[in-house]
C-alpha atoms as one frame of an Amber mdcrd trajectory, in Angstrom:
protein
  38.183 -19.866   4.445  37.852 -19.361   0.619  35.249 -17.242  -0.576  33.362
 -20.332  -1.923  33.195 -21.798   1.244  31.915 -18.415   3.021  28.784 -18.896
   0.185  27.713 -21.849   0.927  27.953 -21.643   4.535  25.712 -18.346   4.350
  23.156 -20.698   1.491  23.093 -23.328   4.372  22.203 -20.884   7.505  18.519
 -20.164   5.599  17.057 -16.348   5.749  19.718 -13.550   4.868  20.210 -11.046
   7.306  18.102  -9.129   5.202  14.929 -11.195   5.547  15.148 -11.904   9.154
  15.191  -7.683   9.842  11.684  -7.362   7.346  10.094 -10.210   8.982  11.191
  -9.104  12.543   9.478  -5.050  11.347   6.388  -6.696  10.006   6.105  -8.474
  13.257   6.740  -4.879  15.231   4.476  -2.577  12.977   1.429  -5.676  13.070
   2.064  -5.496  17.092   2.066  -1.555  16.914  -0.709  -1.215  14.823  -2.723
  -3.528  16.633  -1.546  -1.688  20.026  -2.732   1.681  18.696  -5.870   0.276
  17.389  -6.842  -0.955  20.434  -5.698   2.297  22.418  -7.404   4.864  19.585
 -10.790   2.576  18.887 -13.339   5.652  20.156 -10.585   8.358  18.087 -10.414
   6.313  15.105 -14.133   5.160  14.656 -15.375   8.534  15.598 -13.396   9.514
  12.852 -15.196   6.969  10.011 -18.262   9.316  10.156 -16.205  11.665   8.020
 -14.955   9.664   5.438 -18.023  10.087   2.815 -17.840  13.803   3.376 -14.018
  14.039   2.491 -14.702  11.498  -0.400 -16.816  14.607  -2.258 -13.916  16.698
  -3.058 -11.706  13.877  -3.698 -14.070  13.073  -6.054 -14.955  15.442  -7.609
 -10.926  16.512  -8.159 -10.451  13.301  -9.378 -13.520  12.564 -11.525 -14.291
  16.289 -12.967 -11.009  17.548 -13.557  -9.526  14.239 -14.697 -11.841  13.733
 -17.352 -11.097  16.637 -19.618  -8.713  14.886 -21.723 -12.217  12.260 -22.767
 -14.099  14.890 -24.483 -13.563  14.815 -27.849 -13.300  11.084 -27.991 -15.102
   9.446 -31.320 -18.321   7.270 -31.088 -17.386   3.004 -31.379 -19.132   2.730
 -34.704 -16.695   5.856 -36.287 -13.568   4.197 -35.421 -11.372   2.064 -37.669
 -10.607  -1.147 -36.865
């Protein structure tokens, strides 16, 4: 079997090797997710009360002490086009 021959026999089979593992672990981590979902619904819902009180430091890391760098910025009508 020539090398050419072994490429076009893999171009006729379809999905690499490859391909056929990622679809087969999206298939396993969608079945596992839902699984734990189902298991965890009182854990994880109970849970979703806390997610605006964790969002204040978040954003105030992220919106105070990102910002510093905006300052000094020029007003629209002072800048040259």
């Amino acid at each position: 079997m020539t090398a050419e021959s072994h490429v076009d026999s893999q171009r006729r089979q379809g999905l690499s090797l490859k391909a056929r593992a990622g679809i087969v672990l999206l298939g396993f981590l969608a079945i596992a997710g839902a699984l734990l979902f189902t298991e965890h619904r009182a854990h994880v819902l109970g849970l979703l009360i806390w997610l605006p009180l964790l969002a204040c430091p978040l954003m105030h890391l992220f919106m105070h002490h990102g910002g510093h760098g905006h300052r000094h910025a020029e007003p629209d009508d002072q800048r040259s086009v």
